[in-house]
N, C-alpha and C positions, 0 to 999 in steps of 0.2 A: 196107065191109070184107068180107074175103072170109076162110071160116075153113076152114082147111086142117089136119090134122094137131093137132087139140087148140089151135093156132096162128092169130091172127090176122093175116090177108097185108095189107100195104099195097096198097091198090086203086089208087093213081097211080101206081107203078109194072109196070115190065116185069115179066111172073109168074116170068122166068128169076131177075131179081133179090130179086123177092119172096119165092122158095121158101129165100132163104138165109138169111131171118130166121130158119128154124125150127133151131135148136141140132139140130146133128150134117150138117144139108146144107149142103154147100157149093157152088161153084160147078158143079162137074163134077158131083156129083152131081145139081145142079138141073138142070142139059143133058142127061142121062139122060133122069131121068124125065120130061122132057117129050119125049123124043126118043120113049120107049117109048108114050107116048098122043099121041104125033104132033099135038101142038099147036106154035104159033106162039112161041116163048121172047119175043119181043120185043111179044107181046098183052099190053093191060094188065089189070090183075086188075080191074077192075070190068068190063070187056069179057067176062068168062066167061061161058058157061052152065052148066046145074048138069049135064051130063053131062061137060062136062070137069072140072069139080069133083072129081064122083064118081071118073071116071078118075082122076085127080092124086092122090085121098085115098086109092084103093086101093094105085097105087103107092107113095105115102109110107110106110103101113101096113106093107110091108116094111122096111122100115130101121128101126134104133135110133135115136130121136129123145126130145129133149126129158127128161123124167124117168125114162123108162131108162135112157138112157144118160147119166142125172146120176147116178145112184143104180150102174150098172155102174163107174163109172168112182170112186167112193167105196169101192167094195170094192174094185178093184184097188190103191189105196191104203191102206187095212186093211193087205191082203193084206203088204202090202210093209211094212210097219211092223210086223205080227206077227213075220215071216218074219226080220226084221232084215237085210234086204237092203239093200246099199248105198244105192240111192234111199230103200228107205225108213227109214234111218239122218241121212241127208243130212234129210230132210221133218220127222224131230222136233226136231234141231238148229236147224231153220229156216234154213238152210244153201242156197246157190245144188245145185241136184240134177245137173243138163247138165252139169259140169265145167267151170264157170265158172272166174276166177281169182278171190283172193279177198282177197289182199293189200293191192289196193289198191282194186279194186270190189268191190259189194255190202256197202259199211258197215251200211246201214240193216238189212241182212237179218241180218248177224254181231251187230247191237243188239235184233234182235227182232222189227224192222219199229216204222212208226208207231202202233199198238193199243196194243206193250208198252213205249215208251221212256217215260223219266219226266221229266216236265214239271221242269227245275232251274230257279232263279231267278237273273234274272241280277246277276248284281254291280256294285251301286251304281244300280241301277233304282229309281225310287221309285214307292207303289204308289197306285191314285187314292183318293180321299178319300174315305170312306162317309157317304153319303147322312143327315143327322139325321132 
C-alpha cells in the first residue's frame, strides 16, 4: 500500500484511480495532479518510486482533503443553522435542502429518517416465546 495524503492508496490499482480514494479529490483533480508531476495516470501504485510519491504528496498538500475539509464543510453547516438561512432551516427540519418535492417523496426524511422512527408493533403478530 502506498500512503499518500495522510491516505492509504490501493496499490492494484491505476494511481489516477487511486488518488480518488482520498475525500475532497476527484477525478479531474487526480489528472491534474499527476499531470503537474508528469506521471504516467494509468501506472499502478505499487509500481511507484518514492520520488514520485514525494511529488504526488507535495502536490496533494495543496488542496483541502480529508479532515479539513470534513471539519470546513461542518462549519459551513453551523454557519447556516446559526444564520437561519433557508438551507440551514431546511437541515434542522431534516427536510430534503435541494428543493426537492416533498408531498409525495422523501417520507422517511418528513419521519426523521431511520435513527428517529419508532419501532410500532404490528397488529395481531405474536411474539416468540422466552427461553426458561
Amino acid at each position: 500500500m502506498v500512503r499518500i495524503g495522510k491516505k492509504e492508496i490501493p496499490s492494484n490499482k491505476n494511481i489516477q484511480v487511486g488518488l480518488t480514494s482520498i475525500f475532497g479529490i476527484g477525478w479531474t483533480s487526480s489528472s491534474q495532479i499527476l499531470k503537474d508531476c508528469g506521471i504516467n495516470p494509468y501506472i499502478k501504485g505499487k509500481d511507484l518510486d518514492e520520488k514520485q510519491i514525494k511529488d504526488i504528496n507535495h502536490v496533494v498538500g495543496k488542496y483541502t482533503v480529508e479532515e479539513k475539509l470534513k471539519e470546513q464543510m461542518a462549519k459551513n453547516i453551523d454557519n447556516q443553522i446559526k444564520l437561519g438561512t433557508y438551507c440551514g432551516l431546511r437541515r434542522l427540519k431534516k427536510l430534503p435542502i435541494h428543493g426537492q418535492r416533498t408531498r409525495h417523496n422523501a417520507q422517511t426524511a418528513k419521519k426523521g429518517g431511520a435513527a428517529t422512527r419508532k419501532r410500532i408493533a404490528v397488529a395481531g403478530k405474536k411474539k416468540a416465546p422466552t427461553p426458561k
